[in-house]
N, C-alpha and C positions, 0 to 999 in steps of 0.2 A: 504493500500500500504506500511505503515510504516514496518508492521509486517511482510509483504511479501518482505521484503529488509532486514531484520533482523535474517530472519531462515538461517543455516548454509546449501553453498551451497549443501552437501552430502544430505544432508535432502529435500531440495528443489528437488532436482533431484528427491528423491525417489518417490518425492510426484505427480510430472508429471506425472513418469514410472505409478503410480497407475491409476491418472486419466485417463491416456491412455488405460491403460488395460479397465478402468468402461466404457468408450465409446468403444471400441473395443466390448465389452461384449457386452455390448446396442445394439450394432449395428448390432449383431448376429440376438441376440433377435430379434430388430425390421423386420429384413431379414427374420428369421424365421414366423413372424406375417404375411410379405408381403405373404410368397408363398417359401416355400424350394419345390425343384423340385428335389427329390431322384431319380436316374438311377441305373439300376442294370448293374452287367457285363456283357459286350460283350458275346452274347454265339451262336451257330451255330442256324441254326433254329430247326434242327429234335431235340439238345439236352434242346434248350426251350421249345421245345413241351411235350416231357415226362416229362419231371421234372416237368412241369404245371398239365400232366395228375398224375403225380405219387406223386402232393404233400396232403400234409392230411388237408381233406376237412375240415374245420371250421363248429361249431353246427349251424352258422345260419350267415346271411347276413343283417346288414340295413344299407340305404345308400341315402342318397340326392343327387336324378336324376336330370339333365338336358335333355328336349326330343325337338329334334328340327326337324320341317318338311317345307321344304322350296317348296315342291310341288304343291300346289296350289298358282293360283296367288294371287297378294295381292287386299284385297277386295273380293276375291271369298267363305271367310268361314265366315260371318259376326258374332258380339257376342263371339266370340274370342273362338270358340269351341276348347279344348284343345288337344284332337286326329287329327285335321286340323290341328292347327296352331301352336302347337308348346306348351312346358307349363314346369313350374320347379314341381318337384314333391317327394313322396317317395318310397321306395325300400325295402318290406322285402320277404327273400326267408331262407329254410329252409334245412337242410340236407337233406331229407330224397325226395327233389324235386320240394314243394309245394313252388307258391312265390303270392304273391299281388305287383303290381305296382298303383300308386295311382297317377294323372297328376289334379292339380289343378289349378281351372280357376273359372272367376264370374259367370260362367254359369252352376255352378256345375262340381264334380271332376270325372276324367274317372277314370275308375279303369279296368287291364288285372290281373286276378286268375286265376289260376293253382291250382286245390286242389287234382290234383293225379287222379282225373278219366274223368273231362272233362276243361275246356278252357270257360270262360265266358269272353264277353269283352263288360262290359255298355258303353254307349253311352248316357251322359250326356244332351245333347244337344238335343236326338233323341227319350231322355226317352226310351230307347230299351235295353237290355240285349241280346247280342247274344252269344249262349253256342254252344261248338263241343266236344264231348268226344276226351279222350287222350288213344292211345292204348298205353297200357304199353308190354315195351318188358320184353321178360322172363329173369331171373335172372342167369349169368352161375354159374353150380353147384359147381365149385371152382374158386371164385375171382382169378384173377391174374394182377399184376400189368402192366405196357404199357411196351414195351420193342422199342429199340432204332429201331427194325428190324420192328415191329409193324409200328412206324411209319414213316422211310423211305420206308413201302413200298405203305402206304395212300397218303405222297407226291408225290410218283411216279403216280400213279392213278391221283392222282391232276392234276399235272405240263401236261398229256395231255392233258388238255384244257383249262388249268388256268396257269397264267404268277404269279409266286409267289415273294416275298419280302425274304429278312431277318429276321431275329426278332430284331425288331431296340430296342435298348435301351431307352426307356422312362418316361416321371411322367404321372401318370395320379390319380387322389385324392389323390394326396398329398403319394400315393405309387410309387415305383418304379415296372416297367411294360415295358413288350416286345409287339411289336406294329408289324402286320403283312399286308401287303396290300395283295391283290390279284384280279386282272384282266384278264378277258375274251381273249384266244389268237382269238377266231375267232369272228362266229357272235355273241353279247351278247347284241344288239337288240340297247339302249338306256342307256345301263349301261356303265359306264363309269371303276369305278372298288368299291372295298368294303374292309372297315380296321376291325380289330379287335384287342385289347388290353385286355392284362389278366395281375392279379396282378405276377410278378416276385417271389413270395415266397409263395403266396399260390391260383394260378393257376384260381384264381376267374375272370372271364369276368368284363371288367371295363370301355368298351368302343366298340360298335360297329356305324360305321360311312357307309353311300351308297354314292356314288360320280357318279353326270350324265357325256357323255361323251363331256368333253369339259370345264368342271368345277372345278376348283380346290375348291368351298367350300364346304361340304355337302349337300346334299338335303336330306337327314335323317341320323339324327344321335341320339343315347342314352347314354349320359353319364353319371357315379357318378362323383360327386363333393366334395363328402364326405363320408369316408366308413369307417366301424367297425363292428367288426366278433366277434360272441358270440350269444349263441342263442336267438330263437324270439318266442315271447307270440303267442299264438293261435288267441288270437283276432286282431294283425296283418293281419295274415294271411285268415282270413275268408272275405268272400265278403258282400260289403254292399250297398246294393239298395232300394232304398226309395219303398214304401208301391206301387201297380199299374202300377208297371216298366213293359212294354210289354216285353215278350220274344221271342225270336225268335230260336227255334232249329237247328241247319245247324249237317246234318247227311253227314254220308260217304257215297262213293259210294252203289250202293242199291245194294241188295246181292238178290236170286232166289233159291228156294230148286234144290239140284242137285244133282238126284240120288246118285252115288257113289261116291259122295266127302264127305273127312273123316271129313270134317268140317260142312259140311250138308249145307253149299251153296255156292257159285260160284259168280262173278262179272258178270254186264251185261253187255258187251258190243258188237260192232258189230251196224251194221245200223239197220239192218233187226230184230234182236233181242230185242235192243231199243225202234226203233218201235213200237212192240209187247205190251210194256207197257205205250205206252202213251196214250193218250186223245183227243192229237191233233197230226197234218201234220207235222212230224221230218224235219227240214231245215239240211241236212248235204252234200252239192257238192261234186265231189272226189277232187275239189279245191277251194281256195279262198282266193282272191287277189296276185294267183301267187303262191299259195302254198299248196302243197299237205296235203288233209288227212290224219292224222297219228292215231287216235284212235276217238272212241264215244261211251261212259259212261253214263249209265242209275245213276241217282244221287236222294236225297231228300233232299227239303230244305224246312223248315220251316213245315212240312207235307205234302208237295207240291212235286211230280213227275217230275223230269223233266232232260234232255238231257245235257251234257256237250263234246262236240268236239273242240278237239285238232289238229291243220294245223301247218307247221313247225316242223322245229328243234332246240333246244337249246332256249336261252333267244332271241332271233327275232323272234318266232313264235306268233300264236294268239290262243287265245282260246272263245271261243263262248260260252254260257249257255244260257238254253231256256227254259219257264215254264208257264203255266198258267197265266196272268196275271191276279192281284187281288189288285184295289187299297186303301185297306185297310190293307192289309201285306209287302207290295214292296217301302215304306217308310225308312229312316233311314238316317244316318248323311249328305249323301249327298242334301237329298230335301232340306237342308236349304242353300246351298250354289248357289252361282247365276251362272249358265253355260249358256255356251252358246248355242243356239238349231242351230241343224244340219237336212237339208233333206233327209231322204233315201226316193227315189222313190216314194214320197208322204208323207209319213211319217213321223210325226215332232219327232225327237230324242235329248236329252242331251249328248252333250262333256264335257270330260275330259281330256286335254292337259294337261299333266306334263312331267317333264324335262327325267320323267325315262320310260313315257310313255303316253300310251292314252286309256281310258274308256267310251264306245257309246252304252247306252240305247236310243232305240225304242221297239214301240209297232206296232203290226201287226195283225189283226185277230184274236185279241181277244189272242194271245201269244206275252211274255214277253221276250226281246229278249238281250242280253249283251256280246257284244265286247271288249275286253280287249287283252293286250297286249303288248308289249316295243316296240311301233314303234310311227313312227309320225301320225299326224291325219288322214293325208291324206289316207295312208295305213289302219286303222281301217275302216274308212268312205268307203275306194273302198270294201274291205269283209265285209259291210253292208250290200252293192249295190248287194253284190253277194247273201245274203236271201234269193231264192226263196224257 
């Protein structure tokens, strides 16, 4: 204290003035440490969107996911399956398309690859691998970059049946990022509305969020938490499934030779056509639950034949798939979760009530039958009833 009563006041002074800066400094610092939340400018939305489409793509992507699924109830996914329930995980994707998402949990880690010709999604839990090829579009013969007219006239096409946002200014991994809502103006079933956020400077997706209607917190959402652009080793990106992993095929619609089509075959569909290829008694009403039949699609799944009908319009419609039933291939993440059974007409069947929707397996005659759709239970359970 002596010494500090002794320094001449000009000195003294200076020597606060410092101290204050070294805490000022620190206190950056430590703000920085908490979470700096970077915003980018204000900008319109059609001119965020091209400057996202038209910024230059980074060699590669890795990033520390957050994946949250509030869908099922609590206790319905026991074991903490991490495609149910929600999981932190990692992110790498690649310029040229290819990515691995990797969701880790004590039950083993999920992994969604993309390796450019099909779509594999394990199922840790289920011990299953389900793969779907990826059609690739053709490439135009002269790149050209998005143009402002390009995409005001996509919005336009949009805004007729979707209520769109601004591009709000926002953080999102510690980037600065334009954040878009967009909502259903009519029927859109049990959807509430859906965000997407891309990074502000180099147009990278960093955030997609599903909101049910009525809810302001997500019921599915994918976040980074952490990102950095530079490219990514091959062994990221490859798929890794333990030795005996069952796989399950899921084809596209089933295609038929057809004379003079220049592609040498044709989609099936039609009742009567469908039909044609089945096995078993095609269940398709010209309605159900109130809603007209809009299409019926000859499909393969797993090597298995079987029917997919579409009732409705837009996201409130239902769709139906029907197949063979075989219970040694018709397993997968949901047998391990506890639902609750439902009667159709004798029938004992599994629900699935969630916030965005509802999913109603039964069996019937030796066919395997599944309701799905954005509506309440109730509405699946009555175009059960309607099966015959």
């Amino acid at each position: 204290m002596r010494r500090l009563r002794t320094i001449p006041p000009r000195r003294l002074a200076a020597i606060i003035a410092a101290v204050a800066v070294l805490v000022a400094t620190a206190g950056i610092a430590q703000a920085g440490l908490i979470g700096f939340d970077p915003k980018p400018a204000p900008k319109p939305l059609d001119r965020a969107i091209v400057d996202a489409f038209n910024a230059k793509a980074p060699a590669g992507v890795s990033a520390r996911i957050e994946f949250t699924n509030g869908l099922l109830p609590s206790g319905a996914a026991p074991g903490g399956d991490p495609l149910l329930a929600g999981a932190e995980g990692r992110l790498w994707a690649a310029a040229d398309g290819r990515m691995r998402l990797e969701l880790q949990s004590d039950r083993g880690d999920a992994q969604i690859v993309a390796d450019g010709e099909r779509l594999s999604i394990y199922d840790a839990a289920a011990k299953t691998v389900y793969r779907l090829p990826i059609e690739r579009s053709a490439a135009p013969a002269k790149p050209r970059g998005t143009t402002l007219a390009d995409v005001r006239r996509g919005l336009g096409q949009l805004t007729r049946a979707w209520t769109l946002s601004g591009a709000e200014p926002t953080s999102t991994a510690g980037r600065p990022s334009y954040t878009l809502r967009i909502a259903p103006k009519d029927d859109g079933g049990l959807l509430g509305a859906g965000e997407l956020a891309w990074d502000a400077e180099r147009g990278v997706p960093l955030r997609a969020a599903v909101y049910a209607q009525g809810d302001p917190e997500p019921v599915l959402e994918l976040e980074a938490t952490d990102i950095s652009f530079g490219g990514v080793s091959e062994a990221h990106l490859r798929s890794d499934v333990p030795k005996g992993t069952k796989v399950v095929e899921i084809e596209p619609p089933a295609h038929r030779p057809a004379g003079n089509d220049p592609h040498g075959a044709a989609d099936v569909t039609g009742v009567n056509a469908v039909q044609r290829e089945l096995d078993f008694d095609l269940s398709a009403p010209a309605e159900l639950a109130g809603l007209p039949r809009k299409q019926v699609r000859l499909l393969r799944l797993d090597g298995r034949t079987g029917a997919l009908a579409l009732y409705g319009e837009g996201l409130g419609g239902i769709a139906v798939l029907q197949h063979r039933s075989d219970a040694d291939r018709d397993g997968g993440a949901l047998e391990s979760t506890q639902l609750p059974q439902v009667n159709i007409d004798g029938a004992t069947g599994t629900e699935l009530a969630t916030a965005l929707g509802t999913m109603l397996t039964f069996e019937r005659g030796g066919v395997r039958y599944t309701v799905l759709g954005s509506v309440p239970p109730v509405a699946a359970e009555n175009a059960a009833r309607d099966l015959r």
